[in-house]
Legacy VTK file of the C-alpha trace (Angstrom):
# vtk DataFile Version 3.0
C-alpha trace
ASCII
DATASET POLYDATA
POINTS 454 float
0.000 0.000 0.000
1.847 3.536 -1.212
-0.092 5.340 0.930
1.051 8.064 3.718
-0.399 9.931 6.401
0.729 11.950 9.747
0.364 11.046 13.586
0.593 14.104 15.780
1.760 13.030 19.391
4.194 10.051 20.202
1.956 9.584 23.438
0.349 6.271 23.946
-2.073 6.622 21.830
0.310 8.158 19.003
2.895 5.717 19.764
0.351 2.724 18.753
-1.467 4.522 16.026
1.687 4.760 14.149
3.091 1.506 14.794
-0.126 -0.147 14.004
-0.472 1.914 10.536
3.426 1.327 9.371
2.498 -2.515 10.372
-0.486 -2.177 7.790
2.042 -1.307 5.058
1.422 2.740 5.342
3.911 5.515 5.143
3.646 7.117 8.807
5.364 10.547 9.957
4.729 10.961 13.894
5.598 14.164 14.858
6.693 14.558 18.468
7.350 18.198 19.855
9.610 16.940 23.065
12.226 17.842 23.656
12.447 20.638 21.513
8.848 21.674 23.190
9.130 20.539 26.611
5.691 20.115 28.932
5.362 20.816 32.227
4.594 17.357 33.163
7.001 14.880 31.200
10.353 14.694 32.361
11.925 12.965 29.170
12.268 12.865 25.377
10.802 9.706 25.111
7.849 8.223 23.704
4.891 7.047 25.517
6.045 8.121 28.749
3.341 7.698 31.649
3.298 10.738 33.977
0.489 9.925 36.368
1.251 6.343 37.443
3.287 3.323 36.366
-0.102 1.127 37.307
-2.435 0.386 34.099
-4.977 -1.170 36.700
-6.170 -4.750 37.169
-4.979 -7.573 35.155
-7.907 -9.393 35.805
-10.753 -9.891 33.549
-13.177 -9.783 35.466
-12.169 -5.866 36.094
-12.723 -3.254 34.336
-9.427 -2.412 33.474
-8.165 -5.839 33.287
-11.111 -6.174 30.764
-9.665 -3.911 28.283
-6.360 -4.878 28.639
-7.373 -8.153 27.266
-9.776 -7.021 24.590
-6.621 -4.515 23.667
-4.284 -7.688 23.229
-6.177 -9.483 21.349
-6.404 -6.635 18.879
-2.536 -6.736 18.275
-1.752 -3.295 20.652
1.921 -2.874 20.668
2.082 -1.260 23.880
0.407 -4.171 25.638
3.307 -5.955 24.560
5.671 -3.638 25.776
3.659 -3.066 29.124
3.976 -6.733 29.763
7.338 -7.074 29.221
8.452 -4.197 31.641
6.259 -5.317 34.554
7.198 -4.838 38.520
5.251 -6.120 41.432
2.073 -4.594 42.021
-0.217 -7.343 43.567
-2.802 -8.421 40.732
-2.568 -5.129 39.046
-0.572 -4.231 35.963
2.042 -2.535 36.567
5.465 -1.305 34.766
8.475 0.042 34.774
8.496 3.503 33.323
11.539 3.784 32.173
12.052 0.238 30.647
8.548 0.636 29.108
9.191 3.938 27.272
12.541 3.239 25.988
11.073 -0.529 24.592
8.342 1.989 22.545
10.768 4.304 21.926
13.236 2.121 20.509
10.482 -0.033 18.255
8.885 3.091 16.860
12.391 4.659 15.872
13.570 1.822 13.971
10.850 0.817 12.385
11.052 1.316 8.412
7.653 2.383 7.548
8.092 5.346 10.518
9.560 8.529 10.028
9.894 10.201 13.368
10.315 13.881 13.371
10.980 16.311 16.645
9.263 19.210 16.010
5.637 21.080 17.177
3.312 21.129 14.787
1.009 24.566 15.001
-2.015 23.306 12.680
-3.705 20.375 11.281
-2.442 19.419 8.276
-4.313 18.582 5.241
-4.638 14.955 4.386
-5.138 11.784 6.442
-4.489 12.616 9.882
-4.563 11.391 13.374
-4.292 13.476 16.482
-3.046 11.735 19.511
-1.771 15.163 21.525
-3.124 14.039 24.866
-3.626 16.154 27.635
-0.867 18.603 27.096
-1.693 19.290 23.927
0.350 22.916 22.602
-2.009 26.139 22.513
-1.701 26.972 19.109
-2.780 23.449 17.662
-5.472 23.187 20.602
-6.523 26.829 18.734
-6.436 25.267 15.664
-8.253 22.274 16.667
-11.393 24.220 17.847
-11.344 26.425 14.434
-11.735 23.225 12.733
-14.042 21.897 14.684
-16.022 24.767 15.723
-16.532 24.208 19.688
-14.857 25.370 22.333
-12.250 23.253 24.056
-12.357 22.232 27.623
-10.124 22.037 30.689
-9.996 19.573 33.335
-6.814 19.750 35.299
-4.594 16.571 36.555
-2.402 16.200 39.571
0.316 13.255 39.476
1.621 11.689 42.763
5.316 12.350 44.342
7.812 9.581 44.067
10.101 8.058 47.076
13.669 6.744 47.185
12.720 3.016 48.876
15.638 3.236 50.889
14.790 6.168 52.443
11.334 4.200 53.831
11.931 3.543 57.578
10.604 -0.168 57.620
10.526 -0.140 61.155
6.900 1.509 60.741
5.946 0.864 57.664
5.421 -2.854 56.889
4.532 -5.005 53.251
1.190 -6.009 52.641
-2.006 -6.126 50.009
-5.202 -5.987 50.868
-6.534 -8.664 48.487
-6.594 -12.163 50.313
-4.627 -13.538 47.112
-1.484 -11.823 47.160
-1.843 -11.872 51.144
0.024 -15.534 50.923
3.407 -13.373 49.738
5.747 -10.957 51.014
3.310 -7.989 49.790
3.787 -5.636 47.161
2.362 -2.898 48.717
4.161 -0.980 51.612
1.865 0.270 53.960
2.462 3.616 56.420
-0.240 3.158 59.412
-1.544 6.324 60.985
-3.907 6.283 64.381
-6.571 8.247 64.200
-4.687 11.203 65.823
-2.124 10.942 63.210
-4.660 10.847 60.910
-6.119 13.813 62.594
-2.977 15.979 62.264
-2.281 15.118 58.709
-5.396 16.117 57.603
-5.372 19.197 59.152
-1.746 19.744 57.521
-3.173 19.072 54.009
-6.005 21.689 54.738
-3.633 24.278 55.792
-1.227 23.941 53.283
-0.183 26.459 50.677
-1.436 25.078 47.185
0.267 26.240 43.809
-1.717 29.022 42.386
-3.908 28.566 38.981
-2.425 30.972 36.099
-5.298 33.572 35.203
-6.516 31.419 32.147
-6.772 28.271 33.870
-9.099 29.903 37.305
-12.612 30.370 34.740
-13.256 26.857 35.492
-10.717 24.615 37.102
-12.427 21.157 36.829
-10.522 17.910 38.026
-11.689 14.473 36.421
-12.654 12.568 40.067
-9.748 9.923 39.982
-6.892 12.599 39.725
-8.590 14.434 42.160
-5.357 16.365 44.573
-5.583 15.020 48.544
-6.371 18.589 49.931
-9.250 18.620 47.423
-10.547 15.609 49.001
-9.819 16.456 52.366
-11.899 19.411 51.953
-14.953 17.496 51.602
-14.805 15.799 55.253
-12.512 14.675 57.366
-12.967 10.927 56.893
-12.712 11.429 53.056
-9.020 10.766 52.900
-9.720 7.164 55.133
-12.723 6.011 52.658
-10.814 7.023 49.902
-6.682 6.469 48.588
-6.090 6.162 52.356
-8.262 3.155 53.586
-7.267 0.812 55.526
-9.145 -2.021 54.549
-7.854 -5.693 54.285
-4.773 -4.552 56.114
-3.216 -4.819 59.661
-0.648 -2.902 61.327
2.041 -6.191 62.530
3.333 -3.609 65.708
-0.474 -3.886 67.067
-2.128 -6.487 65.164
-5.044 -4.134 65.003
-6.153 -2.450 61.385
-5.170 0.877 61.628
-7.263 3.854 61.569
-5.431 4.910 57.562
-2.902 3.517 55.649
-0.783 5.441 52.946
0.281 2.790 50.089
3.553 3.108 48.091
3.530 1.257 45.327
7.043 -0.430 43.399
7.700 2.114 40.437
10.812 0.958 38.725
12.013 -2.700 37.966
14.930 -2.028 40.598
12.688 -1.495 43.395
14.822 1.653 44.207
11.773 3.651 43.945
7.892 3.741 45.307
5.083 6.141 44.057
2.474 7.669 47.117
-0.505 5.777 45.590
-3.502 8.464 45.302
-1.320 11.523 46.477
-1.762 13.495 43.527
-1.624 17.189 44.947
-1.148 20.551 43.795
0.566 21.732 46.930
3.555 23.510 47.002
6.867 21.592 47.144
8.573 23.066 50.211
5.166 22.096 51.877
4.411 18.449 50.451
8.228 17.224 51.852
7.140 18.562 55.507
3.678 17.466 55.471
4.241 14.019 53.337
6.896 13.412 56.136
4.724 13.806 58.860
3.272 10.144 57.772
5.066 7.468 59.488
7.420 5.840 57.716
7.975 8.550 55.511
9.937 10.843 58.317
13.349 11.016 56.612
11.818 10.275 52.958
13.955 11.383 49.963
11.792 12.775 47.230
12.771 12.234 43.620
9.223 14.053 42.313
7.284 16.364 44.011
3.412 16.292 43.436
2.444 18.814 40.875
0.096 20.006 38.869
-0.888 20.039 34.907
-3.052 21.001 32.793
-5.717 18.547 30.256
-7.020 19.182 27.471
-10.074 17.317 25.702
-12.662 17.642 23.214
-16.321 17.635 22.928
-16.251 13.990 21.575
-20.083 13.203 21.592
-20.914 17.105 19.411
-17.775 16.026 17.411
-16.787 12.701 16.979
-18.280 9.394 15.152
-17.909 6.110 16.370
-14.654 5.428 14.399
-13.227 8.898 15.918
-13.209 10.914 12.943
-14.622 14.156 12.642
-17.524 14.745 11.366
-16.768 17.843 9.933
-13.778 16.385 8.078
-13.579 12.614 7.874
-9.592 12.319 7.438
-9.100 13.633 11.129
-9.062 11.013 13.727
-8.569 11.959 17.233
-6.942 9.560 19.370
-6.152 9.470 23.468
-7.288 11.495 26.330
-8.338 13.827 23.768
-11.644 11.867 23.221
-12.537 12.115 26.910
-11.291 8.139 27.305
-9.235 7.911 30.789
-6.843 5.687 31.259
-3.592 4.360 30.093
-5.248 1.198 28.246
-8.260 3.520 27.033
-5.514 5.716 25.346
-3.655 2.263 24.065
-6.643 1.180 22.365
-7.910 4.532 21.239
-4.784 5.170 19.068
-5.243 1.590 17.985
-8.667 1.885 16.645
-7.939 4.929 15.062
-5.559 3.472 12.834
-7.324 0.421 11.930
-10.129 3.164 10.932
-7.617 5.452 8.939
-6.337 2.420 7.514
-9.890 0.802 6.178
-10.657 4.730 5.368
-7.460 4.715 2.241
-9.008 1.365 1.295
-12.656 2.629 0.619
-13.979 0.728 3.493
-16.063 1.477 6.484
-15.088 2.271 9.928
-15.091 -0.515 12.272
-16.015 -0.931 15.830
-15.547 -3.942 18.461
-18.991 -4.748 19.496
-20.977 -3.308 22.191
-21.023 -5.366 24.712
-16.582 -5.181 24.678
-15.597 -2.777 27.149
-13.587 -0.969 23.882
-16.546 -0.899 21.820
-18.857 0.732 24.842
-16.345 3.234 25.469
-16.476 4.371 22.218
-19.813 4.568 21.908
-19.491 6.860 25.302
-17.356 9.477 23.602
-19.771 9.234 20.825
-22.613 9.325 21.923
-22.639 11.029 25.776
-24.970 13.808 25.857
-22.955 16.399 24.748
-24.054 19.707 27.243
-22.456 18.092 30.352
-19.620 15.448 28.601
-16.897 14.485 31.019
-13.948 12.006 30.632
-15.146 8.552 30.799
-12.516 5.150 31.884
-13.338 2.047 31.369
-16.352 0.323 34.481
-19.059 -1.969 33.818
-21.377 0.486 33.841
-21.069 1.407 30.220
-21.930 -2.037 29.119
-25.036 -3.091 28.112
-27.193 -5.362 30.475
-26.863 -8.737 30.516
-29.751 -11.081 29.737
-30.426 -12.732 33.088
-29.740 -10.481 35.887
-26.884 -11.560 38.465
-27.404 -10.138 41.558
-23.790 -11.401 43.061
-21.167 -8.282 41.707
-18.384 -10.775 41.327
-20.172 -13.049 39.268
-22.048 -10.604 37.215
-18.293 -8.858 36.141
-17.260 -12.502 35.324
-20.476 -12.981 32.899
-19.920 -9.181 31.573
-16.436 -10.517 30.914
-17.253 -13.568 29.278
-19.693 -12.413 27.208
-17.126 -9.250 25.961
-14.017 -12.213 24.707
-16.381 -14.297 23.306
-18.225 -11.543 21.513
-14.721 -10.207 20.119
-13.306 -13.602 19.423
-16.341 -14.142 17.217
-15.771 -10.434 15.327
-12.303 -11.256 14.770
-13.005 -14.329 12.909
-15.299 -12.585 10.849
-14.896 -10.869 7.717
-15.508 -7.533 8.638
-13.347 -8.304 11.930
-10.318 -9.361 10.080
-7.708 -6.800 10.925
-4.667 -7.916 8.966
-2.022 -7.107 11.526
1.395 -8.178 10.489
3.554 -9.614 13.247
6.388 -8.409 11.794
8.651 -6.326 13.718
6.545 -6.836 16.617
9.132 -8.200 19.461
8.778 -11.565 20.822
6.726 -12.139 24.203
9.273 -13.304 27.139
LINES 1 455
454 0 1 2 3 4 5 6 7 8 9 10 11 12 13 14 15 16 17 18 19 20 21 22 23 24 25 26 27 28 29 30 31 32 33 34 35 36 37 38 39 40 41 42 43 44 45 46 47 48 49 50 51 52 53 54 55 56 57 58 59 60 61 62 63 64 65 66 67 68 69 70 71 72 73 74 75 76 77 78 79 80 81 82 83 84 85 86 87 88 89 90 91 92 93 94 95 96 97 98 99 100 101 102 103 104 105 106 107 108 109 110 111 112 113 114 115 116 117 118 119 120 121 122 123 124 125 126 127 128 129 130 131 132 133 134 135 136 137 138 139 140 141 142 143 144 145 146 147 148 149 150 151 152 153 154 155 156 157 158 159 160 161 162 163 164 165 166 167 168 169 170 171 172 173 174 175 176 177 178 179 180 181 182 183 184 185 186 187 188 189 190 191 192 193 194 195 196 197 198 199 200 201 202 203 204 205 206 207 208 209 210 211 212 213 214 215 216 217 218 219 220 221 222 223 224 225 226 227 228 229 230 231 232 233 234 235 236 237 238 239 240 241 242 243 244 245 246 247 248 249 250 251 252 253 254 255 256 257 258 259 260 261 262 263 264 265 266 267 268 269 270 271 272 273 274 275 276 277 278 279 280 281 282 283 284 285 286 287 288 289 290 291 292 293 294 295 296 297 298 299 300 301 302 303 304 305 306 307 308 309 310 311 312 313 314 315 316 317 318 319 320 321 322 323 324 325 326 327 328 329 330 331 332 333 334 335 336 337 338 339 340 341 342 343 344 345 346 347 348 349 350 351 352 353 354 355 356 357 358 359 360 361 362 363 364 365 366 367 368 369 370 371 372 373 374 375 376 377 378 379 380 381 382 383 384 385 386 387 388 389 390 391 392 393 394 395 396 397 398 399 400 401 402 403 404 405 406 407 408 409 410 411 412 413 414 415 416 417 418 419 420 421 422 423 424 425 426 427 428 429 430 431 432 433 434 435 436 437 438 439 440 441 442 443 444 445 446 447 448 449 450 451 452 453
């Protein structure tokens, strides 16, 4: 196929849409503006670095996330690859390596023959078969350009990402390994846990309450909106003083081994690199200041002599009116050769942005062939979320991950949670498996190029 087109982003989403294009036999150019156009939230040059968290959820099927990580793998993602190849401990979550897992994309996307990588910022859309995979930090003149094109306003929700700890620094006196699901409770524990009484608790709160945030530029005060799981700490604590123990600070499951008693919180770090030299505050994103998040993050035990290789901060993100915008196969309706890919679309999540860029491609790709746009069924957790951002009722749209309760009902009603997520699941591989084998469902991957599963 002599065909050619342009990715704008080497995100996630980017980083896949291009791969899965060049696989396809079609002349990409992915355009990257980092490093020549740093962001205020990535700290390297590389592609599909995750900023938030190094956790893309449960690997289990029968949750959510672990849902769409499967459905994603079956459709030939790339990244999935990648993500489990560079996997640390994390209990029965998926979690990776950042580092590992961006220089593995980085490195397959580079060499690859059919990809022409170029470092640059690009200002407008460009005629011609497109796909934008920005993400969140998408630059202001292209996000101006962008709602020209389109003709709606963009909107702004604004993300918080979690501070990072040296392990080492960790006094394991206090703090103590553990998970709270009964399954990984037979090993060591991949969590480490930081117990707080409830005067602790008390004090901490009141620290969080007190402390001096970062302020929000002029532009960005009109309507500072925070999508609920990036929600900052003091944000949460505002809203009562239990919120913080209900919430990323629960102690459920989990039992303090110096009283044998569940404590009244727990802070969780979580293994971030493959080394185990470094732990990310699980739920701590915050927008405090950084002189004040070391004293106040230190006042948890454990954490008293903590060495800090990130602060907390605070970024901007940036996404469209999908439902007033986008069809099903996320082009625009106002011009068909623009797909939008990634957070863009108001899909959340790591995986949702994997599989995003992914079905963009296979839909630019059946576009240069005179063919339709296709869609996973309904009843996959890919195919509902896509029918979110296409659908949603457009006057309120907010950014949507992947849950169960996007999917459509099942026939006989299971009142047991467990089981119904296990029938929800069921029904989605078998439903996909049965697409795939069909005509219309026939993708034509190539496995070429794509590196071996270890």
């Amino acid at each position: 196929m002599n065909k050619s087109v342009i990715v704008i982003g080497g995100g996630l989403a980017g980083s896949e849409a291009a791969w899965q294009l060049a696989q396809r036999g079609v002349e990409v150019t992915l355009y990257e503006m980092r490093p020549e156009q740093p962001t205020g939230a990535h700290v390297s040059d590389r592609l599909a670095e995750l900023v938030c968290s190094n956790s893309l959820g449960s690997r289990l099927v029968d949750r959510a996330s672990g849902l769409l990580q499967a459905e994603t793998r079956r459709l030939g993602s790339l990244l999935m690859n990648c993500a489990d190849r560079s996997t640390v401990p994390a209990g029965g979550a998926l979690a990776v390596d950042r580092e590992v897992f961006a220089e593995q994309v980085t490195a397959l996307i580079s060499q690859h023959p059919s990809i022409r990588l170029v470092r640059e910022e690009v200002r407008e859309i460009p005629d011609g078969p497109v796909i934008l995979a920005t993400g969140p930090l998408t630059s202001p003149a292209l996000t101006q350009s962008l709602a020209e094109l389109a003709g709606e306003e963009h909107l702004y929700f604004y993300d918080a990402i979690a501070p990072i700890v040296q392990a080492e620094s960790i006094d394991m006196r206090i703090a103590f390994r553990a998970s709270r699901r009964e399954s990984d409770r037979n090993n060591e524990g991949d969590y480490i846990n930081c117990p707080l009484d409830e005067s602790e608790y008390r004090h901490f709160v009141t620290a969080l309450l007190k402390a001096e945030r970062i302020e929000l530029r002029e532009f960005e005060r009109e309507d500072p909106q925070f999508f609920e799981r990036c929600v900052p700490i003091e944000i949460l604590a505002e809203r009562g003083p239990e919120t913080l123990a209900f919430g990323p600070m629960r102690p459920v499951g989990l039992r303090d081994p110096r009283t044998g008693r569940r404590p009244h919180a727990v802070v969780q770090l979580r293994q971030d690199n493959l080394a185990g030299s470094l732990y990310n505050i699980v739920g701590f994103q915050t927008k405090i200041r950084w002189g004040a998040q070391r004293e106040i993050l230190r006042m948890i035990p454990g954490l008293a002599d903590a060495e800090f290789v990130r602060m907390g901060q605070m970024h901007r993100n940036t996404f469209i009116n999908a439902p007033a915008l986008l069809n099903s196969g996320l082009n625009l309706r106002v011009n068909p050769e623009l797909f939008v890919a990634g957070q863009l679309t108001g899909v959340e999540g790591y995986v949702g942005n994997i599989v995003t860029g992914l079905i963009a491609a296979i839909n630019l790709w059946r576009q240069l062939q005179g063919q339709e746009s296709w869609t996973p069924p309904r009843t996959t957790m890919t195919g509902s979320l896509l029918h979110y951002v296409s659908h949603a009722d457009s006057r309120d749209f907010q950014p949507m991950k992947a849950n169960f309760g996007i999917l459509p009902p099942l026939r006989t009603r299971i009142r047991r949670k467990r089981e119904r997520y296990q029938a929800y699941a069921a029904r989605a591989l078998r439903d996909l498996d049965t697409e795939l084998q069909s005509p219309e469902g026939q993708l034509q991957v190539s496995t070429e190029h794509m590196p071996t599963q270890t």
